[in-house]
C-alpha positions in Angstrom: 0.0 0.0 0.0 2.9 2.5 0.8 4.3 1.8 -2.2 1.5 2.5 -4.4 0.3 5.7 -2.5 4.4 6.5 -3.1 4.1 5.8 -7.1 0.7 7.8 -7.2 2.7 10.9 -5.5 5.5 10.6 -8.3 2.5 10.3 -10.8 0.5 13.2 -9.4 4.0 15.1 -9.0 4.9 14.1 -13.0 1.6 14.9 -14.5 1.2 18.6 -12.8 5.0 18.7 -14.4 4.2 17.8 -17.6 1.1 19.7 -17.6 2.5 23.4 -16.3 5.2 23.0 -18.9 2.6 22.1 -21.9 0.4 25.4 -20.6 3.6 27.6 -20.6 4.6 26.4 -24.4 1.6 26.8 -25.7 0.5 29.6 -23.7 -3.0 28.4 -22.9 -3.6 31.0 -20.1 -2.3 35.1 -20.0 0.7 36.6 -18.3 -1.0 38.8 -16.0 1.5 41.8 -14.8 0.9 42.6 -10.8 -0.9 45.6 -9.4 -0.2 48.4 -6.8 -1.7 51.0 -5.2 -0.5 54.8 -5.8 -0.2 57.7 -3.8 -3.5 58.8 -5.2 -5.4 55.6 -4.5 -5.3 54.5 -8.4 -4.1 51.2 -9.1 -1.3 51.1 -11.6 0.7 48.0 -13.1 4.1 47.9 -11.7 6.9 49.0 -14.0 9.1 47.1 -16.3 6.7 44.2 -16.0 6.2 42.2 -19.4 4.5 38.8 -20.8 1.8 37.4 -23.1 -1.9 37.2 -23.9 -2.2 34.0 -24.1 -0.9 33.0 -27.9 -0.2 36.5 -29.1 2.5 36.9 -30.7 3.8 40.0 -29.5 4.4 40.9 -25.8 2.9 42.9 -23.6 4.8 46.0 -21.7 4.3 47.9 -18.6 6.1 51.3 -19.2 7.6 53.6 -16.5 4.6 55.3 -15.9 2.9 51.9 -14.6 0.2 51.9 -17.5 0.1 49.4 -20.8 -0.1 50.7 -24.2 1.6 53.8 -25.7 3.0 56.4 -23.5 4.0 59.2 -26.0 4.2 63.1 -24.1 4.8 66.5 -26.0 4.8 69.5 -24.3 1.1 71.3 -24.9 0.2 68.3 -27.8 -0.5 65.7 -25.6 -4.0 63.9 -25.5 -4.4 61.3 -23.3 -6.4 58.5 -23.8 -8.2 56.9 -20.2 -10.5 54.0 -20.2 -11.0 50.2 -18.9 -9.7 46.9 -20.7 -10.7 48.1 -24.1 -8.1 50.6 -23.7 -5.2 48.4 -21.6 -6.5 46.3 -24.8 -3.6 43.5 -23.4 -5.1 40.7 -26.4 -4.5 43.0 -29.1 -1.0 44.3 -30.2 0.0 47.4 -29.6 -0.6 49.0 -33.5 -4.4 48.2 -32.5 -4.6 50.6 -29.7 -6.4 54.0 -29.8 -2.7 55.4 -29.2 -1.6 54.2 -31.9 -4.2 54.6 -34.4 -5.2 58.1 -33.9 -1.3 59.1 -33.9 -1.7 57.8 -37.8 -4.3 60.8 -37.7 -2.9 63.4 -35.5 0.6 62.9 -36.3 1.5 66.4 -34.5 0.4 65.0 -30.9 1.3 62.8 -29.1 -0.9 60.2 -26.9 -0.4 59.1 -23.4 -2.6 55.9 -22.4 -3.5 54.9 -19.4 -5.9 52.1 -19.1 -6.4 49.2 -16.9 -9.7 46.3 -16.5 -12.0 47.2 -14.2 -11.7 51.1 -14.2 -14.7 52.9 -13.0 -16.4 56.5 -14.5 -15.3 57.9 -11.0 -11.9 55.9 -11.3 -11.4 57.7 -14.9 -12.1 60.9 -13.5 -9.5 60.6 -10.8 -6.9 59.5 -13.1 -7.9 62.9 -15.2 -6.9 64.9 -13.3 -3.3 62.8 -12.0 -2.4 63.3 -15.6 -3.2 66.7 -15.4 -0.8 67.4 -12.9 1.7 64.8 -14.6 1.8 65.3 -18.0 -0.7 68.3 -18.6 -2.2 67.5 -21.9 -4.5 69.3 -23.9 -7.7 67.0 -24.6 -8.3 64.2 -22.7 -10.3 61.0 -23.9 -12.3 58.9 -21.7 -13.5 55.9 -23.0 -17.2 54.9 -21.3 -19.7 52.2 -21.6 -22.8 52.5 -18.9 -21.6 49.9 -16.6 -18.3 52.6 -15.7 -21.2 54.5 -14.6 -22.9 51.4 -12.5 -19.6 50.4 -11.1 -18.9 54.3 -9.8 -21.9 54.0 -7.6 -21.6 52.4 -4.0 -25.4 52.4 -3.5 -26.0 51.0 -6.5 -23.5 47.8 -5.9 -20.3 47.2 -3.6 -17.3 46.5 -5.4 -14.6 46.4 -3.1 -11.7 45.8 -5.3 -12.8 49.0 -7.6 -12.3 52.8 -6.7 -16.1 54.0 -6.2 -18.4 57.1 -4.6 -20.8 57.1 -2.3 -23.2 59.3 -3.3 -24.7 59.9 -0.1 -22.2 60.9 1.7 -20.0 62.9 -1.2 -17.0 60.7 -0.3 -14.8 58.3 -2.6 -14.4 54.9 -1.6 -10.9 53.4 -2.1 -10.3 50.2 -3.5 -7.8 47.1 -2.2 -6.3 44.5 -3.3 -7.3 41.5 -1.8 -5.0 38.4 -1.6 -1.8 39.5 -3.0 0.1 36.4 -2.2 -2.5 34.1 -3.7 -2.8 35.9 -6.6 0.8 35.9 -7.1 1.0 32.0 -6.7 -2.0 31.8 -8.8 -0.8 33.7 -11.5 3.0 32.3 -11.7 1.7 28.7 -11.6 -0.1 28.4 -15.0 -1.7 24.8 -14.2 -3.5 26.7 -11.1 -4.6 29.6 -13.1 -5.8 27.3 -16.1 -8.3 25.2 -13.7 -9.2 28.7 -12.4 -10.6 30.2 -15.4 -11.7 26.8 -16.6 -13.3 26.1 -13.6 -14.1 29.3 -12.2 -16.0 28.4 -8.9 -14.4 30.9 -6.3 -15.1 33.9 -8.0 -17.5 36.3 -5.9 -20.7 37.5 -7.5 -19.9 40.6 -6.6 -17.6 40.9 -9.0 -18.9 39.0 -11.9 -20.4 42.7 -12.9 -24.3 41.5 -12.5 -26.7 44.5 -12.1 -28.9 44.4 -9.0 -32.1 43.2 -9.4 -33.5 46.1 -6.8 -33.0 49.1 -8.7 -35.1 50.5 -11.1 -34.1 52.2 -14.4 -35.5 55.5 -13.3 -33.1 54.9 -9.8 -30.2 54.4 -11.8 -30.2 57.8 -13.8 -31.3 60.2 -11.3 -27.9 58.4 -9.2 -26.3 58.6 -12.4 -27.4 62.8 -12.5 -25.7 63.2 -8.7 -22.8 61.5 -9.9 -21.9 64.1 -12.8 -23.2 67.3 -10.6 -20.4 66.0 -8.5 -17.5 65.8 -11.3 -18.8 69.0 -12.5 -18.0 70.2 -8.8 -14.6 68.3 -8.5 -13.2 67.9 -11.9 -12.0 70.4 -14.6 -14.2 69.6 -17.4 -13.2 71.6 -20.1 -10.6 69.8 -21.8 -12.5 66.2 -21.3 -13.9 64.1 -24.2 -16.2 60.8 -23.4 -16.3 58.7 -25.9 -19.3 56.1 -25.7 -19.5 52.8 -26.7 -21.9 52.0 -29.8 -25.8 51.4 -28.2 -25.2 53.7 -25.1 -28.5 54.3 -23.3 -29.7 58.4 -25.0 -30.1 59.2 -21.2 -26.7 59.2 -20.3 -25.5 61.0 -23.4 -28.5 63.7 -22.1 -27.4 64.3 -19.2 -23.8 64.7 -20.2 -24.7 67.3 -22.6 -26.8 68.9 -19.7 -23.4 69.6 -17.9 -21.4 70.9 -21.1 -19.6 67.8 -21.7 -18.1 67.1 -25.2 -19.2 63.6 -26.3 -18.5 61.5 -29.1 -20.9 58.2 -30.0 -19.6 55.5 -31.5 -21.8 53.5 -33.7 -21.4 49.9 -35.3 -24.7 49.7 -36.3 -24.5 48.4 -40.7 -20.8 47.3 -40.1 -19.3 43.5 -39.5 -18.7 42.8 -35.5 -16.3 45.0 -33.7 -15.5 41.9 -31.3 -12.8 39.4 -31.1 -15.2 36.5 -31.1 -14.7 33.3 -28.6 -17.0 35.1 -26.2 -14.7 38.1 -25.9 -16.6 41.3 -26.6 -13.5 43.4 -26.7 -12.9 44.9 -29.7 -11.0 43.8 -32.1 -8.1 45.1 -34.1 -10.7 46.0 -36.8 -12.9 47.7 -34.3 -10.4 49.3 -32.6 -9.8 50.9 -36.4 -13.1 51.3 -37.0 -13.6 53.3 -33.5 -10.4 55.3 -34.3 -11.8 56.2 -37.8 -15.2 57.6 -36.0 -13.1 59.6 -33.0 -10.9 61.0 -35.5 -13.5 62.5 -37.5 -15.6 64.1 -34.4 -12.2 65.2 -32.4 -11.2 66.9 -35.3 -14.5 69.0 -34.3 -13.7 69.8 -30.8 -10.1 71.2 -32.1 
């Protein structure tokens, strides 16, 4: 009996071996570069960090400034670019980001990414004005879909691990970073992190973005109305840009407007799919062209 229980270790042992080193080759999960938390509450990659998407073929880069994607700063001809994964856009390379398709267009500016999954409206205002003090650029971008707006809102849902705003009590929430270590071990050891995503049974609801149930639509955007009065109380406005995904709900694009805030809508409606298929909705290299053709044409507006 020992000796079986000893040859079914050294199988167990040889198999989880065999299997790590197959995921690795053929790069069957992402490299996923570690997070920290600034001196202004913003979570940033940490520098000089680098890896894969999964089979891409080029990797990814963390630059100095702890953000993914270009990082390009000219004195009064900067425009930054802010948004969530669609602009960290980590499974595309990097010729497909905004950065470096409007650049094509603009080729007197320069532009300064910073995007990161899981960024809020709120979060995207913060880092607005941290690049206004750090790099000073002229227009500023921010890439939005509704749920940034959902995800701002503590009364509308907790998300711990996200920078949000109470509304009731006027006061930003900060987010942390829960089990460092673990997510470390997870991520180096790729047999660990495949059976995670395959098998994705500890994940908290709270963060699988699901709307509550309890709130009604008409809820939503009168919180969604106290949330801009307050950026149009804390924020300098002037110089921002949202740019909405295609299908945006006309009430948020209203209220916008209400405040003075240039907005751009994209649309996809008559073309082929923006996505990257394989039940990722992020765009693809295509849409990220196709959404760079559309900002070009209404930035050139604002200029």
């Amino acid at each position: 009996m020992k000796k079986f229980l000893i040859t079914l270790a050294v199988f167990a042992v040889f198999l989880c071996a065999m299997s790590e080193i197959l995921i690795r080759t053929f790069r069957l999960v992402p490299d996923i570069p570690e997070r920290y938390i600034d001196e202004y509450g913003i979570q940033r990659y940490k520098p000089d960090q680098s890896g894969y998407y999964t089979k891409a073929k080029e990797k990814w880069n963390v630059n100095k400034y702890g953000w993914l994607g270009t990082h390009g700063n000219i004195k009064d001809s900067t425009i930054s670019i802010i948004g969530d994964s669609y602009i960290e856009n980590i499974m595309n390379p990097i010729k497909c980001n905004q950065g470096s398709i409007l650049k094509q267009y603009f080729p007197d500016y320069s532009f300064f990414e910073a995007g990161r999954s899981g960024v809020t409206f709120i979060e995207a205002m913060e880092i607005s004005k941290i690049l206004e003090m750090e790099i000073r650029p002229k227009y500023q971008l921010i890439y939005l879909s509704e749920n940034d707006f959902y995800e701002s809102i503590s009364e509308l849902n907790r998300y711990t691990d996200r920078l949000q705003i109470s509304i009731k009590d006027q006061k930003l929430l900060p987010a942390r970073l829960r089990a460092l270590g673990l997510k470390k071990i997870l991520y180096n050891i790729k047999l660990l992190y495949y059976l995670y995503l395959n098998y994705p049974i500890f994940v908290e609801e709270q963060n699988k973005g699901q709307i509550s149930k309890h709130i009604r639509e008409n809820e939503k955007f009168e919180v969604y109305g106290d949330l801009l009065k307050y950026c149009s109380e804390n924020y300098e406005l002037n110089n921002l840009i949202f740019v909405f995904h295609p299908k945006t709900d006309n009430r948020i694009i209203e209220l916008v407007d209400t405040y003075g805030i240039k907005s751009i809508l994209l649309n996809s409606d008559n073309d082929k799919s923006w996505e990257l298929g394989s039940h990722d909705g992020h765009w693809s290299c295509y849409g990220h062209n196709q959404v760079g053709k559309q900002v070009e044409i209404e930035l050139k507006k604002f200029m």
